[in-house]
SELUMFI-417907 format. One record per residue (C-alpha): x, y, z. Coordinates in steps of 0.2 Angstrom, whole numbers, padded with zeros to 4 digits, always signed. Example, Ala and Ser with C-alpha at 12.3 -4.5 7.8 and 13.67 -1.06 7.14 Angstrom:
+0062-0022+0039;+0068-0005+0036;
//
This chain:
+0000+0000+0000;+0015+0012+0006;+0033+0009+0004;+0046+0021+0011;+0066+0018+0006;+0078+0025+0014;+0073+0041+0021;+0081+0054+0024;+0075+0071+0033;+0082+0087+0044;+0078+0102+0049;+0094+0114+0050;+0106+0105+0062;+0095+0092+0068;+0094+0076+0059;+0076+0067+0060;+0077+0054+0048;+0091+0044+0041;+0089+0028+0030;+0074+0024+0039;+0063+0010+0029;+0045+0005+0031;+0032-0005+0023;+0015-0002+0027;+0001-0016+0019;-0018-0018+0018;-0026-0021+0031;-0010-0018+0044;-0012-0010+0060;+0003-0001+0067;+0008+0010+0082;+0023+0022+0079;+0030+0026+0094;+0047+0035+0100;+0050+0053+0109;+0042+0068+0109;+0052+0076+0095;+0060+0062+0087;+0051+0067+0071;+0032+0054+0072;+0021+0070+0066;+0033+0075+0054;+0033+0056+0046;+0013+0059+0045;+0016+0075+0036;+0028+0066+0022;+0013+0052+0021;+0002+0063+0018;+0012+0074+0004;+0016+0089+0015;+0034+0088+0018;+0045+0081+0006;+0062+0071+0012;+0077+0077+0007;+0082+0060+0000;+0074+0043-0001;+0057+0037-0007;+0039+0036-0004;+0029+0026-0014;+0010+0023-0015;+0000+0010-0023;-0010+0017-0035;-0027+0024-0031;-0021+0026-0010;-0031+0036-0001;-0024+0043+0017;-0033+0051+0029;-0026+0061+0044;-0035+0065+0061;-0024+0078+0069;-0021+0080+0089;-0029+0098+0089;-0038+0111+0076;-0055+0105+0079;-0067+0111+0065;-0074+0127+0064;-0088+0129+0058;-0108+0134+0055;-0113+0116+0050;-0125+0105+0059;-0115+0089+0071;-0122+0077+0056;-0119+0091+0039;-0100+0092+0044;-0100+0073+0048;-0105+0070+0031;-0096+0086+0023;-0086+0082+0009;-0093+0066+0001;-0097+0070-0017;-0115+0060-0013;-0124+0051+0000;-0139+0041+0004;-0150+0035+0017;-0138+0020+0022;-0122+0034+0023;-0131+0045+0033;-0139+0029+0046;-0120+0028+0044;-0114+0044+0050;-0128+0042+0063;-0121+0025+0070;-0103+0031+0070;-0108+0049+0080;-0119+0037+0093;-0101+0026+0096;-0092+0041+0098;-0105+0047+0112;-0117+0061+0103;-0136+0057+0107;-0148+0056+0093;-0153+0074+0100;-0134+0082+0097;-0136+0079+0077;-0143+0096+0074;-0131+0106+0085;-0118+0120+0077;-0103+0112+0078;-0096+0134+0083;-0106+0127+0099;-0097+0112+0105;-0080+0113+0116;-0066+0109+0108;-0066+0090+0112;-0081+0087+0105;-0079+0095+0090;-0063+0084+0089;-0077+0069+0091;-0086+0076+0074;-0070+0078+0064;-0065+0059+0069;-0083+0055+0064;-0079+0063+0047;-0064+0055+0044;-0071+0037+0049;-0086+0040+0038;-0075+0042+0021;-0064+0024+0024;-0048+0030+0017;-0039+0016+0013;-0023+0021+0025;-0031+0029+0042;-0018+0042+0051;-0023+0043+0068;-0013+0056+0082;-0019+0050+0099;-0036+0048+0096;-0042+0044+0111;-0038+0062+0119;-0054+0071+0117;-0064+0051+0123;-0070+0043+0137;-0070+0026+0140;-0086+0019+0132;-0080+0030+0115;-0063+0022+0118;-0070+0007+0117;-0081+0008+0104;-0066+0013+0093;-0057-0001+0098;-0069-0013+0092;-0073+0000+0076;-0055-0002+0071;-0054-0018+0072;-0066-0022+0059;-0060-0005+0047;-0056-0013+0030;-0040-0001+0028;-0024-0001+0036;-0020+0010+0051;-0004+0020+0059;-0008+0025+0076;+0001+0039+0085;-0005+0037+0104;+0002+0036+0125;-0013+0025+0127;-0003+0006+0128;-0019-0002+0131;-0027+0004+0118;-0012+0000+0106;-0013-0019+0113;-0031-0019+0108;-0029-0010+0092;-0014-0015+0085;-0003-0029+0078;+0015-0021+0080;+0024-0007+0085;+0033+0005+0071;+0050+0011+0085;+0056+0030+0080;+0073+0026+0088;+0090+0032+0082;+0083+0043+0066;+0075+0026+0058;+0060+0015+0060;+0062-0002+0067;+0046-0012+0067;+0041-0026+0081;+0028-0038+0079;+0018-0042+0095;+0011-0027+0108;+0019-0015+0119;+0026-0026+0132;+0034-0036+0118;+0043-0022+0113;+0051-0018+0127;+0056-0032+0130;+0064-0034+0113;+0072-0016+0113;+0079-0021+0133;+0089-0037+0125;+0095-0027+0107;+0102-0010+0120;+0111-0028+0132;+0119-0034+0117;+0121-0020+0109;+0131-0014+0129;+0138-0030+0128;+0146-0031+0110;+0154-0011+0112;+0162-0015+0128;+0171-0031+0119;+0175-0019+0106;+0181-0008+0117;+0194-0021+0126;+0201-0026+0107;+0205-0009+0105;+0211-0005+0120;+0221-0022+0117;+0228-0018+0101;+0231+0002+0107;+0245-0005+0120;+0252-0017+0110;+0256-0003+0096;+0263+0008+0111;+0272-0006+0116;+0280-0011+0098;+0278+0006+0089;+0297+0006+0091;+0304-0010+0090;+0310-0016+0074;+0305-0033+0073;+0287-0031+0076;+0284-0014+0063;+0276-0024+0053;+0262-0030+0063;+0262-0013+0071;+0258-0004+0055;+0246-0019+0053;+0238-0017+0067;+0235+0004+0064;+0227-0001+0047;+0216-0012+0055;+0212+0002+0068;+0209+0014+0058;+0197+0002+0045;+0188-0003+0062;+0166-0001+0061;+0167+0006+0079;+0150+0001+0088;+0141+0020+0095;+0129+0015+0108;+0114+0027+0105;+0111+0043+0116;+0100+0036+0131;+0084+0046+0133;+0083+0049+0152;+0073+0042+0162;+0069+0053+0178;+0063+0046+0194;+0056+0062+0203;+0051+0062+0220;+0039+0073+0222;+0034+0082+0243;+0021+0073+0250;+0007+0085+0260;+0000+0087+0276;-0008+0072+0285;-0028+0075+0285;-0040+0064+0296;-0049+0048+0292;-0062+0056+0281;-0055+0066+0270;-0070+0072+0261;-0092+0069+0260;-0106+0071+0251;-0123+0075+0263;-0140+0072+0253;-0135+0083+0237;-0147+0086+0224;-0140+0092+0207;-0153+0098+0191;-0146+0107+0177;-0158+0118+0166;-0154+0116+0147;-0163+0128+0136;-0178+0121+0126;-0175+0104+0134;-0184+0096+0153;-0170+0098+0166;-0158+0086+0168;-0157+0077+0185;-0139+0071+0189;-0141+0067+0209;-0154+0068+0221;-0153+0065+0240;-0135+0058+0237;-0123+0053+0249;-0102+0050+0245;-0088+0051+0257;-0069+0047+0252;-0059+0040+0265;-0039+0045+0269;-0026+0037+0257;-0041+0029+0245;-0036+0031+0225;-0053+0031+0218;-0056+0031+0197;-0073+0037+0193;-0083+0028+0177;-0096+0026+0170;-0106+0030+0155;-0104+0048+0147;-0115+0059+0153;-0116+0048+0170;-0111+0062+0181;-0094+0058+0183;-0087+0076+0180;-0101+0085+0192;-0096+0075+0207;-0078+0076+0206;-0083+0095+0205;-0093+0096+0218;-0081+0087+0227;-0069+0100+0223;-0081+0114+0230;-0079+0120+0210;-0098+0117+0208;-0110+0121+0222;-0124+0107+0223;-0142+0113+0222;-0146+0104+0240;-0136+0095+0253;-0120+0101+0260;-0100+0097+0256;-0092+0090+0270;-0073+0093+0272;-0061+0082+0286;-0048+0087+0296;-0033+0098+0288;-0040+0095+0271;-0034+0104+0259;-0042+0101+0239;-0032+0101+0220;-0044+0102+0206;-0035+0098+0189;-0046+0099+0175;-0041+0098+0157;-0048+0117+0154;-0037+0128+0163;-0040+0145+0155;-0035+0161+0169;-0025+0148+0180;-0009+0153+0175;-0003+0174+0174;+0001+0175+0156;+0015+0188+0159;+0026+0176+0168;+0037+0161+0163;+0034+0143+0163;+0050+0143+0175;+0042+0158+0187;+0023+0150+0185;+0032+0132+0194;+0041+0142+0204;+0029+0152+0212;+0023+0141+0227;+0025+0140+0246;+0036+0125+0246;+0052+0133+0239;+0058+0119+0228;+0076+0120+0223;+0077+0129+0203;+0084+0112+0200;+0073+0102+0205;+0059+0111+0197;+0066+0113+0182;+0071+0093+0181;+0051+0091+0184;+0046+0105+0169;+0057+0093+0157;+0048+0076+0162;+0031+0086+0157;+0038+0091+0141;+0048+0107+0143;+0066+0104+0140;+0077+0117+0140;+0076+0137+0136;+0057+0132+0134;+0056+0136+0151;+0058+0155+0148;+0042+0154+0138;+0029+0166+0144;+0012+0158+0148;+0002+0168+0136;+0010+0159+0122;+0006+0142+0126;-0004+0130+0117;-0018+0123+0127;-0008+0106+0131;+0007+0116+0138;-0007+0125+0150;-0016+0109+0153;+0004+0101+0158;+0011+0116+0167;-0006+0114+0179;+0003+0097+0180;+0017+0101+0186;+0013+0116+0200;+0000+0103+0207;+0012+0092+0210;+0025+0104+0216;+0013+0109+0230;+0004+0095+0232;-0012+0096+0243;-0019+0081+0253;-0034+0077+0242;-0031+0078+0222;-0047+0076+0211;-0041+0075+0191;-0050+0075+0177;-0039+0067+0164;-0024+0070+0170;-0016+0062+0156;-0019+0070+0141;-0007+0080+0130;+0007+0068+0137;+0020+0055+0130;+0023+0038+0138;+0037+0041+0146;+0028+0058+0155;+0015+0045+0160;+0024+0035+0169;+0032+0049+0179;+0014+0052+0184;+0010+0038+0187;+0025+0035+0198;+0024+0051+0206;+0005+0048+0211;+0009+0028+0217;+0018+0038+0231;+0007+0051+0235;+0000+0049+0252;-0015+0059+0253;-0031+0055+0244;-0031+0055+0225;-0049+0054+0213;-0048+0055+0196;-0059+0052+0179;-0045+0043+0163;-0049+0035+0148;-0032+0027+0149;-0035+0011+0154;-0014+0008+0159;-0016+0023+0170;-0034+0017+0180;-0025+0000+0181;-0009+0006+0189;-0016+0019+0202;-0034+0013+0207;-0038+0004+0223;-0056+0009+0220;-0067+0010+0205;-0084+0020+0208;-0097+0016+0195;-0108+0029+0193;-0125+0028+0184;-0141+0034+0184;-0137+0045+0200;-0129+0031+0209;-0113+0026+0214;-0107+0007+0219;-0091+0007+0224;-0078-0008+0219;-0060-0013+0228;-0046-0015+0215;-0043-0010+0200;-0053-0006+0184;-0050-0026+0176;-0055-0030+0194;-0072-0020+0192;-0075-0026+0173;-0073-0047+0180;-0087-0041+0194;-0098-0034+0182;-0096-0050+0170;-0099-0060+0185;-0115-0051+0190;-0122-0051+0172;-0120-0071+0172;-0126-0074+0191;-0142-0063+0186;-0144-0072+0168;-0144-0089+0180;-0155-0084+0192;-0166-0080+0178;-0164-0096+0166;-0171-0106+0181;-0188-0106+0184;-0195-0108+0202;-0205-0123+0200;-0189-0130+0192;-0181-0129+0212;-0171-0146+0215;-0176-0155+0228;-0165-0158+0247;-0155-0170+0243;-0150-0184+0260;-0131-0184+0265;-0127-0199+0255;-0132-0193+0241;-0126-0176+0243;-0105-0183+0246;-0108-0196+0231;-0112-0180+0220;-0099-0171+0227;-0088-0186+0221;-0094-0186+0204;-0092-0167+0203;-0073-0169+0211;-0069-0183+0197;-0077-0171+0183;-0067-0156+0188;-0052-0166+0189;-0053-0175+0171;-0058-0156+0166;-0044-0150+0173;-0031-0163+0166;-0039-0159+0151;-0036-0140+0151;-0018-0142+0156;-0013-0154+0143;-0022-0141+0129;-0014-0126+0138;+0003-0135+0138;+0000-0139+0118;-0006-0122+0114;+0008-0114+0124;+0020-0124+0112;+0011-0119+0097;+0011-0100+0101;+0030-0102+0104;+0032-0111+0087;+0021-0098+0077;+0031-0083+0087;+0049-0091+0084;+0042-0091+0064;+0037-0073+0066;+0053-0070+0069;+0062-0080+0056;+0050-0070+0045;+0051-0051+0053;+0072-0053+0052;+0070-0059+0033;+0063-0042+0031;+0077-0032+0037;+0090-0042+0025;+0092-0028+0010;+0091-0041-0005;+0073-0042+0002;+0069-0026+0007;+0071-0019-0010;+0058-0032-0017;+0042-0027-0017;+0033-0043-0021;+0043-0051-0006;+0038-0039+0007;+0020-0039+0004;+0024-0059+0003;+0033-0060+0020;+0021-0047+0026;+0003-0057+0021;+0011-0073+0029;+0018-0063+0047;-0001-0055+0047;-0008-0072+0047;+0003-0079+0059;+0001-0064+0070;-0020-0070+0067;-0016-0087+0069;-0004-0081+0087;-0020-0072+0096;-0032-0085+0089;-0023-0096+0100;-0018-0086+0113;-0039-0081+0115;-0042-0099+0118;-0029-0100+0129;-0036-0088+0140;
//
């Protein structure tokens, strides 16, 4: 479908890309990772036609359409949600525009949001309605730069399962690992100014990259000790006659040597952030609020009503639930940002509130730096420090002189960041804390926040972050709250388990009761039940074990198969890639076929 060769691509002094390769085929899903300015947009923007490389080639099969979904610049415009959906489609029917419709629902519109000006909606949902757009018109090669930003959770979802059915190929930009897993077959790695690609998930490649940088480490430092060997032995001989020969031998050899270079680490930081003030056992409550909010032209809209909710010292809580739930409006009111109709907020001892929301306009003093801005607490963190933090969210450098008013609306949103957690106080409420960051951001965060000691609430759509940081999930819906210990996988196996105990209590009638059974009869059942589990549970072993085998075989072929691709007498055939690429995508089927039943 697309076929880059040896690219190559800078800007001024800084080198991008050089000779970095990829082949991209039907039906392919892809994540391109690598650090934040290592060049991932600026490879979109060749894809697409808007840059050119400075040498190499980028080929497309004939007839290729891409389509690109940007991070930001959501549309503007006087259209209707469902007009700018289909906006830019030469014709459309009745089954397009059901469509459309289906697509907006997934994405989390109501039927009642289709004749909305899109001039109307915030910025993330107009985000929604340009990725509606673009899902609508099935490019044949789908360009995606974190996606899942502007979503919650059920959209989130819903894309993942939309993508996995999408008839193109797709090349993912995003700091959302789960969703990679979900979505995609292999990772494309922006390392060292080429592409590497690794078939299997984010774990996987990790992994991978860990073992190439240990034998990579390992094969430079026995280069090193042959240099260093043949160094001294020509200081040694450099003026003996007998051994000039060799000498001068040995200096040609030096000289002709491929030196190994170990690539320029990216650092990873461990920051430890101050921990606040001790507060008592409940931190914060909820006392019988009622919550209405009046929409013009529409009933009100009920959201809580005689509602009670207390939060309790150290507890990391993840709000979810459906969009529209009421998630947002009770971490606000919890945060004193929105004042409940009825009922009273009840705050413990020594508490002391953060709200971070993703909107942060007339938070920050736009005449000041971003260095003066994280500065500006009572804590009195060392320049070093601060400025050691303000490069982990993204702002390496001089780009700490920047003044606030010129800030895009992710470096507010990470700025806020970083002075929360400069000046932590004892109870954080976050509402997607996570966007507008890289990975390697993410797990700062997420470090950072494992060792904060107060209490911590927060709405994500990134399911790695929930995982890592809840110890409680609350489910909120239809003005209710049920709360659940563990973590969000911990919550979805509780919900599958409720949904299968209530379809069997169902699928037995009552006059269908069994009948008391006598003690005999009881242990010999009990028996039989003990052999049955134990013949079912031999049986299971022996099919995991094959499987287990069979995944290892197919993944060993993988391989064979993904190193074939890398040798250059292969790489400049065509036919062979797409060859070797069809039979690794069927392998890679085959692999979580196997792997499903497995689990």
């Amino acid at each position: 479908m697309i076929t880059l060769r040896n690219i190559h691509k800078s800007f001024g002094q800084q080198t991008l890309l050089e000779g970095a390769s990829l082949q991209i085929n039907d039906g392919e899903r892809f994540a391109l990772v690598g650090p934040n300015g290592a060049g991932k947009s600026t490879l979109f923007k060749m894809m697409l036609r808007e840059e050119e490389a400075d040498d190499g080639e980028i080929q497309f099969k004939k007839g290729v359409v891409a389509g690109y979904l940007p991070q930001e610049n959501a549309p503007v415009s006087e259209r209707t949600v469902l007009e700018e959906t289909l906006e830019g489609l030469d014709a459309f029917d009745s089954r397009l525009e059901a469509e459309a419709k289906a697509v907006l629902m997934g994405l989390g519109f109501k039927v009642s949001d289709f004749n909305r000006i899109v001039n109307t909606l915030s910025g993330g949902w107009a985000m929604r309605v340009a990725m509606a757009r673009l899902l609508i018109k099935k490019p044949d090669l789908l360009l995606l730069d974190e996606p899942t930003n502007h979503l919650d959770l059920d959209s989130l979802f819903w894309l993942q399962d939309y993508l996995a059915y999408y008839p193109g190929a797709v090349l993912i930009i995003s700091h959302d690992r789960a969703f990679i897993n979900t979505v995609c077959g292999a990772i494309v790695s922006l390392q060292d100014k080429t592409l590497k690609v690794y078939h299997g998930d984010y774990e996987f490649f990790l992994t991978q990259r860990e073992m190439e940088k240990e034998k990579l480490v390992s094969a430079w430092k026995q280069q090193q000790d042959e240099i260093a060997d043949m160094e001294d032995f020509i200081a040694r001989n450099r003026v003996r006659y007998a051994t000039a020969a060799r000498v001068q031998s040995m200096i040609k050899r030096l000289d002709k040597l491929e030196r190994i270079e170990l690539p320029v680490e990216a650092k990873t930081v461990k920051i430890r952030f101050p921990q606040p003030n001790r507060t008592g056992a409940k931190s914060l409550e909820l006392k019988n609020i009622s919550k209405i909010y009046a929409v013009p032209g529409h009933e009100p809209i009920k959201v809580y009503e005689n509602f009670n909710f207390e939060l309790d010292r150290g507890q990391k809580t993840a709000f979810v639930g459906h969009n529209g739930a009421g998630k947002s409006t009770l971490l606000k009111m919890l945060a004193g940002v929105v004042e409940p109709d009825s009922g009273e907020r009840v705050t413990g001892l020594n508490v002391k509130t953060g709200y971070f929301s993703q909107h942060r306009e007339g938070m920050l003093d736009p005449r000041r730096t971003v260095l003066q801005e994280a500065m500006d607490n009572d804590r009195l963190n060392p320049e070093l420090m601060v400025r050691t933090v303000l490069g982990t969210f993204l702002f390496p450098g001089d780009n700490v002189f920047k003044k606030c008013g010129v800030l895009s609306g992710g470096e507010k949103s990470r700025l806020s960041l970083v002075k929360l957690l400069l000046d932590p106080p004892n109870v954080l409420l976050m509402d997607e804390p996570t966007t507008h960051l890289d990975m390697p951001s993410v797990e700062a965060l997420v470090g950072a926040l494992k060792e904060f000691e107060g209490t911590l609430c927060f709405i994500s759509h990134d399911l790695y972050f929930i995982n890592a940081l809840a110890d409680h999930v609350a489910h909120i819906e239809q003005g209710k709250v049920t709360m659940y210990p563990g973590n969000y996988d911990y919550f979805r196996y509780r919900q599958e388990q409720l949904r299968a105990e209530a379809e069997d209590v169902h699928a037995v009638p009552a006059h269908e009761a069994k009948r008391v059974l006598s003690p005999a009869e009881e242990r010999a059942d009990e028996q039989k039940e003990e052999r049955r589990l134990k013949k079912l549970q031999d049986q299971k072993a022996r099919k995991s074990e094959k499987l287990l085998e069979e995944i290892a075989l197919i993944r060993k072929n993988i391989e064979i198969l993904a190193a074939r691709l890398s040798e250059p007498e292969i790489h400049a055939d065509y036919e062979k890639v797409k060859s070797i690429g069809a039979e690794i995508a069927a392998l890679e089927q085959e692999a979580a076929a196997k792997t499903a039943e497995l689990e």
